[in-house]
N, C-alpha and C positions, 0 to 999 in steps of 0.2 A: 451839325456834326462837330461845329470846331470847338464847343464846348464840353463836348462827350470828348476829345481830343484830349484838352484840355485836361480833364479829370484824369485822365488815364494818366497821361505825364506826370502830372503833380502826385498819382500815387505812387508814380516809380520814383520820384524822388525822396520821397518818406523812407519808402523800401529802400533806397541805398543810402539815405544818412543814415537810416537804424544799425543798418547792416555794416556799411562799412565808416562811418563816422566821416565823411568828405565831405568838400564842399559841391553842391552840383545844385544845378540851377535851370530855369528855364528861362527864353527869351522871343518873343515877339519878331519877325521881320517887318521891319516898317522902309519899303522902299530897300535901300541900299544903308540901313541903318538894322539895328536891335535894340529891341528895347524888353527892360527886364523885366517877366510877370511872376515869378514865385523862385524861392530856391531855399535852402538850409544850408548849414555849417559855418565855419568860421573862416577865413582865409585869404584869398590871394597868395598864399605865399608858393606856389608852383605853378608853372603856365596852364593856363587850360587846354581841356580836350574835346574837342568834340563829338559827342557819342550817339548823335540823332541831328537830323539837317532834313526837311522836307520843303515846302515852296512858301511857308508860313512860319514853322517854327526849328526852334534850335535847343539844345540840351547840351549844358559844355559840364563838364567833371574835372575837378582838381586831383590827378592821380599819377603817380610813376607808374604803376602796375600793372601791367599789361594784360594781368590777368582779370582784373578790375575793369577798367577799359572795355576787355571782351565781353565778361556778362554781362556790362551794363549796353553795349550795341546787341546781345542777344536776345536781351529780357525784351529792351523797347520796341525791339522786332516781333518778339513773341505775341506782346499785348498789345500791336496796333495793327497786328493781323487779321485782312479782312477789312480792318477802316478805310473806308474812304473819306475825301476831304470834303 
């Protein structure tokens, strides 16, 4: 399942650099560590966000917009509903 996981994140990632041109990313929990597995855009230059956090993995977004922000906790909710780990 954590690769069907997987897949799913990384296509919500596509779907929001296309869409909104940011930088967002995915990351691995390793222990009390993260470690980076896939992301797009360009950046650093605004703090990250975190917009997905489950017992494995993490999805941060470089975004002021809170409108930004919100689809993107709505979407991952949408398409990882029903997953289990």
């Amino acid at each position: 399942m954590n690769k069907q996981k997987i897949d799913i994140l990384k296509s919500l990632i596509d779907a929001f650099y296309e869409k909104y041109k940011i930088k967002i990313w995915l990351a691995e929990k390793i222990g009390r560590r993260i470690s980076y597995i896939y992301g797009k855009g360009e950046g650093f230059k605004i703090p990250a966000v975190k917009t997905y956090e489950d017992d494995k993995y993490v999805v941060f977004i470089e975004s002021d917009k809170k409108e930004v922000i919100k689809e993107s906790r709505e979407f991952i909710g949408s398409l990882l509903k029903g997953e289990s780990n």
